[in-house]
DRENDO-693202 format. One record per residue (C-alpha): residue number from 1; residue in three letters; chain; x, y, z. Coordinates in steps of 0.2 Angstrom, whole numbers, plus 2048, in hexadecimal, padded with zeros to 3 digits. Layout:
<rs>
+-----+------+-----+-----+-----+-----+
! seq ! type ! mol !  xx !  yy !  zz !
+-----+------+-----+-----+-----+-----+
! NUM !  ALA !   A !   X !   Y !   Z !
...
+-----+------+-----+-----+-----+-----+
</rs>
This chain:
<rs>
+-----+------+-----+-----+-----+-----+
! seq ! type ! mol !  xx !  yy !  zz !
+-----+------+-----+-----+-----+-----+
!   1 !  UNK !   A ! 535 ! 33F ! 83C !
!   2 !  UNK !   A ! 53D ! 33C ! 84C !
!   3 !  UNK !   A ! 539 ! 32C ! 856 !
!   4 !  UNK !   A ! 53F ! 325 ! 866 !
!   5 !  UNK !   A ! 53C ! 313 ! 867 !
!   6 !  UNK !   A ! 53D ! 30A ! 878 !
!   7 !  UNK !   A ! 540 ! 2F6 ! 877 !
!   8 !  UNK !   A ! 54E ! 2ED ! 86B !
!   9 !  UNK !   A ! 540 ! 2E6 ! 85F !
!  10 !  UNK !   A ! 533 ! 2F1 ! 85C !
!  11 !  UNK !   A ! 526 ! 2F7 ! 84F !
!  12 !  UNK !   A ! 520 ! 306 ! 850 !
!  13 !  UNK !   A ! 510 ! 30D ! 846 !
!  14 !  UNK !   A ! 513 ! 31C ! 840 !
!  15 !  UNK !   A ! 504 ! 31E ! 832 !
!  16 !  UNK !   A ! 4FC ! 32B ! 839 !
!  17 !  UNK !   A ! 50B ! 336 ! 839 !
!  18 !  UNK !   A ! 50E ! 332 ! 825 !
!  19 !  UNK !   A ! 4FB ! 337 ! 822 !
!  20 !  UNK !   A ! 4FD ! 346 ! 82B !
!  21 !  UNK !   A ! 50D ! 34A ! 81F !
!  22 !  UNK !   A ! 503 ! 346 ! 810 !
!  23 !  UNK !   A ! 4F5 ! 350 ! 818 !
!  24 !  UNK !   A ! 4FF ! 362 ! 81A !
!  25 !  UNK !   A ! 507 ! 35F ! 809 !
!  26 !  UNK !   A ! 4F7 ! 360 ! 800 !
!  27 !  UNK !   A ! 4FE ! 354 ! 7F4 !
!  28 !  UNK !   A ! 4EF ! 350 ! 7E7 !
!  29 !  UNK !   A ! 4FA ! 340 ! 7DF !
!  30 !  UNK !   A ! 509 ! 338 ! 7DF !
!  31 !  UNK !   A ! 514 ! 32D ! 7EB !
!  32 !  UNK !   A ! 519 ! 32E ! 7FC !
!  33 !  UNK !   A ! 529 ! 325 ! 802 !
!  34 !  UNK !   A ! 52D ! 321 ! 814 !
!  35 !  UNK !   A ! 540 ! 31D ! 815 !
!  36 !  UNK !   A ! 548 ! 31B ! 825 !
!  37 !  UNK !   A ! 55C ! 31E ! 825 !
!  38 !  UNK !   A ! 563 ! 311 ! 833 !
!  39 !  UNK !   A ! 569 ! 300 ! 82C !
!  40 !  UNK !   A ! 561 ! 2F8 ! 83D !
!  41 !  UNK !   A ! 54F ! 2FE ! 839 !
!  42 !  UNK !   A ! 542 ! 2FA ! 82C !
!  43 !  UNK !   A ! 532 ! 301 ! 824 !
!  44 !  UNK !   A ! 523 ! 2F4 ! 822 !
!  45 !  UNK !   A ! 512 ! 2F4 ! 81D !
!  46 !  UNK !   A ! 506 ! 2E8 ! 827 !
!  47 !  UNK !   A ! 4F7 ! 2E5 ! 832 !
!  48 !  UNK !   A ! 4F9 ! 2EC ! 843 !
!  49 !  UNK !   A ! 4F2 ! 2DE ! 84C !
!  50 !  UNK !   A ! 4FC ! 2D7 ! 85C !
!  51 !  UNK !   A ! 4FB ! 2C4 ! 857 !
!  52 !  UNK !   A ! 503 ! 2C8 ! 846 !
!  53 !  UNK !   A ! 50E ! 2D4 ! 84C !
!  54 !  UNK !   A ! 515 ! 2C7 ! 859 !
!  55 !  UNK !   A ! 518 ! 2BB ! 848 !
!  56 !  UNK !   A ! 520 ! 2C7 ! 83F !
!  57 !  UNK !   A ! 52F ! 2C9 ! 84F !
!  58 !  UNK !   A ! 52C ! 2B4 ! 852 !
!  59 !  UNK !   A ! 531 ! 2B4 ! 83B !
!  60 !  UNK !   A ! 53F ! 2BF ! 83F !
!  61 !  UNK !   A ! 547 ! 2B5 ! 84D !
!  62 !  UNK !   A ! 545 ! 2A4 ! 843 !
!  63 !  UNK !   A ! 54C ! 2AE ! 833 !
!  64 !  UNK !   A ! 55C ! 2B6 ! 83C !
!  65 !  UNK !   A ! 55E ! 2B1 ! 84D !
!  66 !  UNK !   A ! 568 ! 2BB ! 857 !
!  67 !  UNK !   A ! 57A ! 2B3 ! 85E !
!  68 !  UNK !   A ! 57C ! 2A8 ! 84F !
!  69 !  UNK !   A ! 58D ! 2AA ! 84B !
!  70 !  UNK !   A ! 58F ! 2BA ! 841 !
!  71 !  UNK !   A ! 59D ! 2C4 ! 839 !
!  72 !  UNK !   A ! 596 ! 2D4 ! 840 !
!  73 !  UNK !   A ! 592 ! 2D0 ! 84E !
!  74 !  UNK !   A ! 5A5 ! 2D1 ! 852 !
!  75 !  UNK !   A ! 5A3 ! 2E3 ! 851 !
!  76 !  UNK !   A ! 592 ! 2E9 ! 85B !
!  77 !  UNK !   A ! 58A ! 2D9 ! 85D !
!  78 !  UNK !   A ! 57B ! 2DD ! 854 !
!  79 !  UNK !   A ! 57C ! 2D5 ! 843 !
!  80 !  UNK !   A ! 56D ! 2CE ! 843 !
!  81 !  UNK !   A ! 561 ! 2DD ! 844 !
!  82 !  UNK !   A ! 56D ! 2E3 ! 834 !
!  83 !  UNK !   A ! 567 ! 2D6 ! 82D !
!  84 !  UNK !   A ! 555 ! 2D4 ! 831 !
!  85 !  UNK !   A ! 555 ! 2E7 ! 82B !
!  86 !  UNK !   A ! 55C ! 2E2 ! 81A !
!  87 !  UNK !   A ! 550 ! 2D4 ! 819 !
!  88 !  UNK !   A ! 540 ! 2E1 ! 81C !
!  89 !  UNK !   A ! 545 ! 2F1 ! 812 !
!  90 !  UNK !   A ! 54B ! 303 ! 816 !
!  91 !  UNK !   A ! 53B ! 309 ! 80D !
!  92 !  UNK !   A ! 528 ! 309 ! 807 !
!  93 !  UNK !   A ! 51F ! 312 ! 7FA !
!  94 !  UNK !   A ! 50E ! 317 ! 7FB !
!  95 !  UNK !   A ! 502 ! 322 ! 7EB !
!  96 !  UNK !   A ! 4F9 ! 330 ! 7F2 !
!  97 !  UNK !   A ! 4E8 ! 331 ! 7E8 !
!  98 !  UNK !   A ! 4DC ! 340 ! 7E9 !
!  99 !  UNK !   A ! 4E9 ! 347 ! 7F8 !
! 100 !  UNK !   A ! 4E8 ! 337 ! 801 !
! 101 !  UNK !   A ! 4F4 ! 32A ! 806 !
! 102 !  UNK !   A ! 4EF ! 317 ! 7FC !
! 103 !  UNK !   A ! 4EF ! 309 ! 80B !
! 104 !  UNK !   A ! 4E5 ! 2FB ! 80B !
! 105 !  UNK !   A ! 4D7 ! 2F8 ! 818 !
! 106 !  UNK !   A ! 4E4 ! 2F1 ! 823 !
! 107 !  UNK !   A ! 4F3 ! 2F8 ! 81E !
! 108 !  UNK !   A ! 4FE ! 302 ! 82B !
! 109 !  UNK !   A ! 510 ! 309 ! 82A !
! 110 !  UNK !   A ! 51B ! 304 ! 836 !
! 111 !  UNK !   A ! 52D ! 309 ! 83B !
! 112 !  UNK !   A ! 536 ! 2F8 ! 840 !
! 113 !  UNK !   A ! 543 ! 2FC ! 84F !
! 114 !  UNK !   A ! 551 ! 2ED ! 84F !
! 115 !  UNK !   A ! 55F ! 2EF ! 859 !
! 116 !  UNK !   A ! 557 ! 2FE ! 867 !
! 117 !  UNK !   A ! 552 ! 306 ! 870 !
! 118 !  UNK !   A ! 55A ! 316 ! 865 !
! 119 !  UNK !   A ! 553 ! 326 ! 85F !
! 120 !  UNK !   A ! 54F ! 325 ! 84D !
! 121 !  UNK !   A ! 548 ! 32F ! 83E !
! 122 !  UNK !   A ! 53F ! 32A ! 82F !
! 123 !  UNK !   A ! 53E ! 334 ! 820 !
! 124 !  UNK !   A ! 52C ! 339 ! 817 !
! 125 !  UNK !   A ! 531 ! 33E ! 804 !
! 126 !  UNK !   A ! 520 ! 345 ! 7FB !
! 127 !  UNK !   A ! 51F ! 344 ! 7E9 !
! 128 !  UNK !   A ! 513 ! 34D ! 7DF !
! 129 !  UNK !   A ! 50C ! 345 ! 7CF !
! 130 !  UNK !   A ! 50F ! 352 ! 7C0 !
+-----+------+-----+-----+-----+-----+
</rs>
């Protein structure tokens, strides 16, 4: 899947897309795995609610601020969303049940732009149970 994202720090919801994968496939069981392949972006599960997604950046920048000295930053300047990547994960893993895609009530996926705006891809990898 294809995505342009527009601001340096951004997360992007891209549920809908995955359920329609799992949808098309008519998968009855097994896993889905959302992967992207950047080593500045991330795959999250979480709420998609504004205040929380406002702590989740507020975490980030206390965690790994930008401009505190880093190696990498030597190079492109952007060490810091390298690291905050690292710290969240390249991937999420998700059962399919009865053709379906298992999230909790509030549970969305999100694509987790660090170091844009870029255009990106994540990967949807379908497994079927046996």
């Amino acid at each position: 899947m294809k995505i342009d994202t527009n601001l340096a720090v951004e997360l992007i919801d891209i549920t809908d897309n995955v359920i329609e994968e799992v949808n098309k496939s008519s998968i009855p069981s097994g896993i889905c795995v959302i992967s992207t392949p950047h080593t500045t972006t991330a795959i999250i599960i979480n709420e998609n609610e504004p205040g929380l997604l406002s702590d989740m950046f507020n975490l980030l920048n206390k965690l790994v601020p930008p401009g505190a000295g880093y190696d990498h930053d030597r190079i492109d300047n952007n060490a810091d969303s390298h690291l905050r990547a690292m710290l969240l994960g390249s991937s999420e893993t998700i059962p399919i049940v009865d053709g379906k895609l298992v999230l909790g009530t509030w549970q969305r996926i999100f694509f987790v732009e660090l170091d844009g705006p870029r255009q990106r891809k994540a990967n949807i990898t379908l497994i079927r149970q046996t």
